[in-house]
C-alpha positions as CSV (number, residue, x, y, z in Angstrom):
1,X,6.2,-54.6,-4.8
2,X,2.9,-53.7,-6.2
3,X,1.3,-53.0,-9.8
4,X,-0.9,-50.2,-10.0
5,X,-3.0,-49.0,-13.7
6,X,-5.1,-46.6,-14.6
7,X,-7.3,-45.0,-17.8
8,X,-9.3,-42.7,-19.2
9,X,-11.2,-42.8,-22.4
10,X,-14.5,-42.4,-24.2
11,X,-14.9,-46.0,-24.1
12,X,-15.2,-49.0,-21.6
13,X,-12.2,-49.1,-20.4
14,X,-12.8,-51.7,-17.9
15,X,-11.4,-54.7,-19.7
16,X,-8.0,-52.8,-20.0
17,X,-8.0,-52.5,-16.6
18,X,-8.2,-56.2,-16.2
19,X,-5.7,-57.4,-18.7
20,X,-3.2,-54.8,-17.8
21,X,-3.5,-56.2,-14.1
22,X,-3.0,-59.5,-15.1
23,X,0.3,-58.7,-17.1
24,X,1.4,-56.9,-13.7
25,X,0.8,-60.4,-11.5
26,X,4.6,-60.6,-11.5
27,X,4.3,-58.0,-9.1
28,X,2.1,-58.7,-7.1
29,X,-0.7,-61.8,-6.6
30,X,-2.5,-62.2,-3.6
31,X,-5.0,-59.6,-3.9
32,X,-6.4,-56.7,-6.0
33,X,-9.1,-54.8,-7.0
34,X,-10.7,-51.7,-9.5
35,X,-12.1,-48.6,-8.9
36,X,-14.2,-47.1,-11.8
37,X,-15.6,-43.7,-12.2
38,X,-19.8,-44.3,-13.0
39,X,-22.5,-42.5,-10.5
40,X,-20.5,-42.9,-7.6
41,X,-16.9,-45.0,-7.6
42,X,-17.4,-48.5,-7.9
43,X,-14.9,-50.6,-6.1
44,X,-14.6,-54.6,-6.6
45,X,-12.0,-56.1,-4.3
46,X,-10.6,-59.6,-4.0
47,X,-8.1,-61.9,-2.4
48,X,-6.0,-64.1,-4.5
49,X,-5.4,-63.8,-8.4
50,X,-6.8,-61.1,-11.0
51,X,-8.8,-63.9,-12.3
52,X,-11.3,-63.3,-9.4
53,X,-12.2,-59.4,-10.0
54,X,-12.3,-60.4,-14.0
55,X,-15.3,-62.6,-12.9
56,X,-16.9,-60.3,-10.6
57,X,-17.0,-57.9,-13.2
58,X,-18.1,-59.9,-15.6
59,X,-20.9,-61.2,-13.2
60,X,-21.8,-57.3,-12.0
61,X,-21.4,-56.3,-15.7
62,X,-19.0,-53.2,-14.5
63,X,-18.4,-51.0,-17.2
64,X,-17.1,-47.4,-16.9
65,X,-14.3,-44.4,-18.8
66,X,-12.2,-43.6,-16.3
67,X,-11.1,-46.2,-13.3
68,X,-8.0,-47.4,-11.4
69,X,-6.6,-50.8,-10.9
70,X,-4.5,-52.3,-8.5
71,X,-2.3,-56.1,-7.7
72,X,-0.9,-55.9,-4.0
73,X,2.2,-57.9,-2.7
74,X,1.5,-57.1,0.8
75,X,3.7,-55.1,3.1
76,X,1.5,-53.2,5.5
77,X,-1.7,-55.6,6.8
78,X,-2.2,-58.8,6.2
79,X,-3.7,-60.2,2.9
80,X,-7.7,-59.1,3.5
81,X,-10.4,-57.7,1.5
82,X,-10.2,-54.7,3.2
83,X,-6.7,-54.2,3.1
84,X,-7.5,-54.9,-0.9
85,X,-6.7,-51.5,-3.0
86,X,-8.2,-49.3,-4.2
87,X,-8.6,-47.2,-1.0
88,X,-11.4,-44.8,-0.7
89,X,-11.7,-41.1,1.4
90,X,-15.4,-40.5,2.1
91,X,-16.8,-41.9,-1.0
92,X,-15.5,-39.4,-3.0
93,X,-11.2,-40.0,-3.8
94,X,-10.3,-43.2,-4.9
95,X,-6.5,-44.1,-4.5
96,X,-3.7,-47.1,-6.0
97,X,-0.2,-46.7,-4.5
98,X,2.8,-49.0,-5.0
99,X,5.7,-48.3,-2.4
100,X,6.2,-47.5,1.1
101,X,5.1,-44.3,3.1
102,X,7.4,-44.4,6.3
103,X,5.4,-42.3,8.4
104,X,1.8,-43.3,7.5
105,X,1.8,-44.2,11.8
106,X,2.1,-40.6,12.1
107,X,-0.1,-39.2,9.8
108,X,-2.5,-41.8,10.6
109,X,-2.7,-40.7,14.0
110,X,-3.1,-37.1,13.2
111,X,-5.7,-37.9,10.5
112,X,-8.2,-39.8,13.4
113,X,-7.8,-36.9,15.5
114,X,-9.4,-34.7,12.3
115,X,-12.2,-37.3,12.2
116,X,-11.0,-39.4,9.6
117,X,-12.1,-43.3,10.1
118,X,-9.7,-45.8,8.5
119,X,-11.4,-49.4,7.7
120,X,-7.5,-51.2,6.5
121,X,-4.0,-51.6,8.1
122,X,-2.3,-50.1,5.2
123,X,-0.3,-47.3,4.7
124,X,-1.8,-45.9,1.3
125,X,-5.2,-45.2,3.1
126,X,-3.4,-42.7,4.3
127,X,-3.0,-41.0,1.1
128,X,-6.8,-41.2,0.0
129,X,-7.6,-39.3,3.5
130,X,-5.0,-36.6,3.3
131,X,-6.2,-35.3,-0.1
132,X,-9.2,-35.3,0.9
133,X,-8.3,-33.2,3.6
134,X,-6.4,-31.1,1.5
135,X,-9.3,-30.5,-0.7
136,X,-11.9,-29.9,2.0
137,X,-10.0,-27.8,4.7
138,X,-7.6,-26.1,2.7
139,X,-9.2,-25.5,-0.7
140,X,-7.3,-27.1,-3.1
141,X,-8.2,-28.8,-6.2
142,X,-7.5,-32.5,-6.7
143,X,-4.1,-32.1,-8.8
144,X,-3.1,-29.2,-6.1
145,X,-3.9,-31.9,-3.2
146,X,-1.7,-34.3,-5.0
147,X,1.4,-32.2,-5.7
148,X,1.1,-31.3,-1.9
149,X,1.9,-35.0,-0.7
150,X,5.7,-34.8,-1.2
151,X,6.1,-32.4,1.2
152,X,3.9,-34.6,3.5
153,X,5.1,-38.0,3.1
154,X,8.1,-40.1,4.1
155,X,8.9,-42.9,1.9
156,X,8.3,-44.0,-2.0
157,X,5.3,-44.0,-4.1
158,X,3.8,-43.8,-7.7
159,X,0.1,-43.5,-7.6
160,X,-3.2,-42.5,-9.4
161,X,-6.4,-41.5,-7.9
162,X,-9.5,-40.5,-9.3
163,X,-12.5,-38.2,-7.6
164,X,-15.9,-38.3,-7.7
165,X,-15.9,-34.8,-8.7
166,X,-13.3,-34.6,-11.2
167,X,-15.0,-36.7,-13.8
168,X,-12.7,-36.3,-16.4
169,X,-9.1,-36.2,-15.2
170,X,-7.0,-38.8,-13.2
171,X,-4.0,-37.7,-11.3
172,X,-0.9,-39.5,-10.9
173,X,2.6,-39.0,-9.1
174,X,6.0,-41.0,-9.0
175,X,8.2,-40.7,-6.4
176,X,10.8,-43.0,-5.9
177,X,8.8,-46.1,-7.7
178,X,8.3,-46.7,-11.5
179,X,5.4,-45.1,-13.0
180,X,4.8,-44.2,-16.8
181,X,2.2,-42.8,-19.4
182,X,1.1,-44.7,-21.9
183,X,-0.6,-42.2,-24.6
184,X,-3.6,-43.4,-26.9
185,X,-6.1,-41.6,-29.6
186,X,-8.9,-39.7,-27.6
187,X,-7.5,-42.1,-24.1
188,X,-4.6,-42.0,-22.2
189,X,-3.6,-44.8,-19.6
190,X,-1.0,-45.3,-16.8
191,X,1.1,-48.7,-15.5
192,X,3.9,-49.8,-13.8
193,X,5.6,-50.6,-16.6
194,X,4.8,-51.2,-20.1
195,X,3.7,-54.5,-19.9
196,X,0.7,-53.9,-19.0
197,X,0.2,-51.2,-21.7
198,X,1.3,-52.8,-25.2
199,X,-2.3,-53.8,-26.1
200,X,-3.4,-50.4,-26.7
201,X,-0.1,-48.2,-27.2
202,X,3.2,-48.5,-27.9
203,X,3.8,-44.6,-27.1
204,X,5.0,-44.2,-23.4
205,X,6.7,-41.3,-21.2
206,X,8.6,-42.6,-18.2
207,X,8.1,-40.2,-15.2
208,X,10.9,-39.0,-13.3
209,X,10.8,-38.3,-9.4
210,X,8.5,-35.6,-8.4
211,X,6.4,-35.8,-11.1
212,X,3.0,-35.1,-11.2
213,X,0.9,-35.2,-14.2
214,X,-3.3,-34.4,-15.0
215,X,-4.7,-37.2,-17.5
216,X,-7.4,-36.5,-19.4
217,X,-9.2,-38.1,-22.3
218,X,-7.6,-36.0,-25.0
219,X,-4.1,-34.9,-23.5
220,X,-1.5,-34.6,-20.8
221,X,0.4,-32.5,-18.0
222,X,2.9,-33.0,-16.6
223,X,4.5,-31.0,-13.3
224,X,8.0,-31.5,-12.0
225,X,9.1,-31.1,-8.5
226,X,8.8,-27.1,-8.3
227,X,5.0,-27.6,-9.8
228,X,6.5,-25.9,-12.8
229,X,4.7,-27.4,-17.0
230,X,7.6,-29.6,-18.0
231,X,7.6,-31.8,-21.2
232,X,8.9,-35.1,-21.2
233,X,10.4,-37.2,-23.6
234,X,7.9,-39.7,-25.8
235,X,9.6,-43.3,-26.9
236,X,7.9,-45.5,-29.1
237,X,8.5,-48.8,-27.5
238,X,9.7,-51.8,-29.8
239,X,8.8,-54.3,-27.5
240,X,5.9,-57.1,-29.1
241,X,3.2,-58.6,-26.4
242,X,4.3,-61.7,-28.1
243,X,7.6,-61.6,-25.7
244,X,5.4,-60.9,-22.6
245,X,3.7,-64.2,-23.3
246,X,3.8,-67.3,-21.0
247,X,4.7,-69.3,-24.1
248,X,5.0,-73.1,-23.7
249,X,6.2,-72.1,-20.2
250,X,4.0,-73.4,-17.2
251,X,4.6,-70.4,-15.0
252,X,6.5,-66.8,-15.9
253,X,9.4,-67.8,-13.3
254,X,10.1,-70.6,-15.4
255,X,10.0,-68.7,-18.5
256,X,12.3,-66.3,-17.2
257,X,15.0,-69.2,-16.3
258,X,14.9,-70.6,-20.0
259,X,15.6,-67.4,-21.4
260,X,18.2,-66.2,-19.3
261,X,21.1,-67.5,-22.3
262,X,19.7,-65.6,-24.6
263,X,19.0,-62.0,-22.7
264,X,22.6,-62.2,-21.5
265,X,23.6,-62.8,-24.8
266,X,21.7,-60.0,-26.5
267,X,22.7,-57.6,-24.0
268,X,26.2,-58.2,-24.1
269,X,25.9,-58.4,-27.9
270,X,24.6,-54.6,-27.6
271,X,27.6,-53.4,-25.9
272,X,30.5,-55.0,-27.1
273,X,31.6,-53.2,-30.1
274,X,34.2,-55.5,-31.7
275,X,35.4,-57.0,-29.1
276,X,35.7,-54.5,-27.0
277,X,34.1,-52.9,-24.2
278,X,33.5,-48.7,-23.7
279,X,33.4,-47.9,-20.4
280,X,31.9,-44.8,-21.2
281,X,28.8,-46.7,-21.2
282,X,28.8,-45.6,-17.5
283,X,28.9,-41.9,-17.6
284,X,31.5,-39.2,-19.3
285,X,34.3,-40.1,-15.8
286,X,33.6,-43.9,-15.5
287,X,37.5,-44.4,-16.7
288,X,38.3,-42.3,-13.9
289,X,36.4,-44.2,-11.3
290,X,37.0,-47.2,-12.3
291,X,40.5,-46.8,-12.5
292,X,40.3,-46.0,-8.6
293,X,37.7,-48.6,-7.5
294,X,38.5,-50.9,-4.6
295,X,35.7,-52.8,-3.7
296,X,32.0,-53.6,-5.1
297,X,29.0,-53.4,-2.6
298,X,25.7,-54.7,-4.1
299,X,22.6,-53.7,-2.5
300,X,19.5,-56.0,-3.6
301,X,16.5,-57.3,-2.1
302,X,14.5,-60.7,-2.4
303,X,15.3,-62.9,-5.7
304,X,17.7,-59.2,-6.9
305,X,20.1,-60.5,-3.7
306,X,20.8,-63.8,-4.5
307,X,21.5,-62.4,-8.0
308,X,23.9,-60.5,-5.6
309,X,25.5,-63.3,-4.2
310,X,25.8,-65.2,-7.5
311,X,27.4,-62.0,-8.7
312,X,30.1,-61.7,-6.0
313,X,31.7,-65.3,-6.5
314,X,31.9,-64.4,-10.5
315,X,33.6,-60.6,-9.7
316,X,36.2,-62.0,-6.9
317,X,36.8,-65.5,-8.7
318,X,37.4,-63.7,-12.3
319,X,38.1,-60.0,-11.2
320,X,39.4,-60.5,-8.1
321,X,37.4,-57.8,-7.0
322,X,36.6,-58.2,-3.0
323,X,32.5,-57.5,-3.2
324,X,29.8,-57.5,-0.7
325,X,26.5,-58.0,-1.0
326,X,24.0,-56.5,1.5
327,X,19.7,-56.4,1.6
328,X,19.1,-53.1,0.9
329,X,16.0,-53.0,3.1
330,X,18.4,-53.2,5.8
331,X,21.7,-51.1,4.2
332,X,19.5,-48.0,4.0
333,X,18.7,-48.0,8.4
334,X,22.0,-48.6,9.6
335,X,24.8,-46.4,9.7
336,X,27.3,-47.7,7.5
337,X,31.1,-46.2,7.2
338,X,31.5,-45.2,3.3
339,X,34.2,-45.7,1.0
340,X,35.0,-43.2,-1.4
341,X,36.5,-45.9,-4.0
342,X,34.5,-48.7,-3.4
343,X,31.5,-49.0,-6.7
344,X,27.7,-49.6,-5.1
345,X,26.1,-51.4,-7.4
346,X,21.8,-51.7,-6.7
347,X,19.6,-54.2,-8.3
348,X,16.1,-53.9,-8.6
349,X,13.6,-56.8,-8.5
């Protein structure tokens, strides 16, 4: 799991860069890196902590309007400079990708026999090359190269790239991993998740999967799945940066322990209507379902799992539900036999 931002705006948006990466830490910490839009694209990379690109630029006195961001928890390559995001295609398409692409071996391979050097061991290089490609060999402009990498790519992403020569947009594209819009005055930004974003806006759109959308300074647009103008819904978040502080807490993980009471407590609170419970909560036929359910399987991955297992002993000790819990890395490449009346429940991290 990685944290990737982005933004565009007639003003240095480099420091929003850097505190909107270190609000996304949580996701990733042992390396990251910028990409800004000047001259040329300017790329400061780093192992370890935010903290270190925050003093590079400070010591190169990077400034810039438009310019990527990224915080890696590696999963291809080890944890290297080079293996650092943002990746670059010929100096000109800059690229930050959180997810997986499942076949980058194969379009690696096919990409070195075009010409295309790689200098990293990940699989978002990949990306940066094959829009380039796109663009060079088969005419098409940097939002048309971008909407052409579904059909290309095996796996999940959300990510934003910029181009040398498209100085004022930034292109972006969910698919599979969270990505949303955060919308300012004369700037517009991108982020994993709001977090990183409540600083300068508390106006989001969440993208769905197969989204594409064109930033620019002054607007948005967004393209579903068919490349078709779709408009999508605008919340006004009431979340306050003071809850995304660290507090008194030494560490967020820590902070997230001592608060557990009271987040289960307000979110029960919010569904419990006089003591009782709607199960249409769950969709218009959840009565239905329910009614028939057999089993629970929960799918999870990392810390989500053991949240898993804690899960299972509360749903057979008090529900007497039989439940299984499985990594979901691993559920999703074997062949499993399905039951029609058991409930899969998934957890995110």
């Amino acid at each position: 799991m990685c944290g990737i931002v982005g933004a565009i705006s007639n003003q240095n948006i480099v420091p929003h860069l850097i505190e909107g990466l270190s609000r996304l830490e949580y996701r990733g910490y042992d390396s990251s890196g910028i990409a800004v839009l000047r001259k040329g694209i300017e790329r400061l990379r780093s192992v370890g902590r935010v903290a270190e690109i925050e003093t590079m630029v400070k010591d190169q006195n990077l400034e810039g309007f438009l310019g990527i961001g990224h915080t890696r928890w590696a999963t291809h390559g080890g944890v290297t400079e080079l293996n650092a995001h943002p990746h670059i295609s010929q100096g000109e398409i800059a690229v930050v990708h959180n997810g997986i692409i499942e076949n980058y071996e194969e379009e690696r391979e096919r990409l070195k026999k075009l010409g295309y050097e790689f200098e990293s061991q990940t699989d978002t290089e990949v990306i940066a090359h094959l829009v380039h490609y796109f663009i060079k060999h088969h005419n098409k402009s940097l939002l048309e190269a971008v909407q052409m990498l579904g059909e290309e790519l095996s796996g999940a992403f959300a990510i934003a790239m910029i181009s040398l020569k498209n100085p004022d947009e930034m292109i972006c594209a969910r698919l599979g991993c969270p990505l949303i819009i955060g919308l300012g005055d004369t700037q517009n930004f991108i982020a994993s998740d709001i977090s990183a974003l409540l600083a300068v806006t508390k106006k989001f759109i969440y993208l769905e999967d197969g989204d594409v959308v064109q930033i620019k300074k002054d607007g948005i647009q967004i393209f579903d799945k068919d490349k078709k103008t779709i408009t999508r819904k605008t919340h006004i978040s009431d979340v306050t940066l003071s809850s995304m502080e660290l507090g008194p807490y030494d560490h967020f993980m820590q902070k997230e322990i001592y608060e557990q009471p009271r987040a289960l407590t307000d979110t029960i609170e919010a569904i419990i209507d006089a003591g009782h419970f709607d199960v249409s909560l769950f969709g218009k036929n959840a009565q239905e379902h329910f009614s028939k359910m057999d089993s629970i399987l929960i799918l999870a991955a990392g810390t989500s799992y053991y949240a898993g297992v804690t899960a299972k002993y509360w749903l057979e000790s008090i529900a007497k539900i039989p439940t299984t819990v499985e990594i979901s890395s691993e559920y999703r490449y074997r062949d499993s036999v399905p039951n029609p009346n058991q409930l899969i429940l998934t957890i995110s991290q």
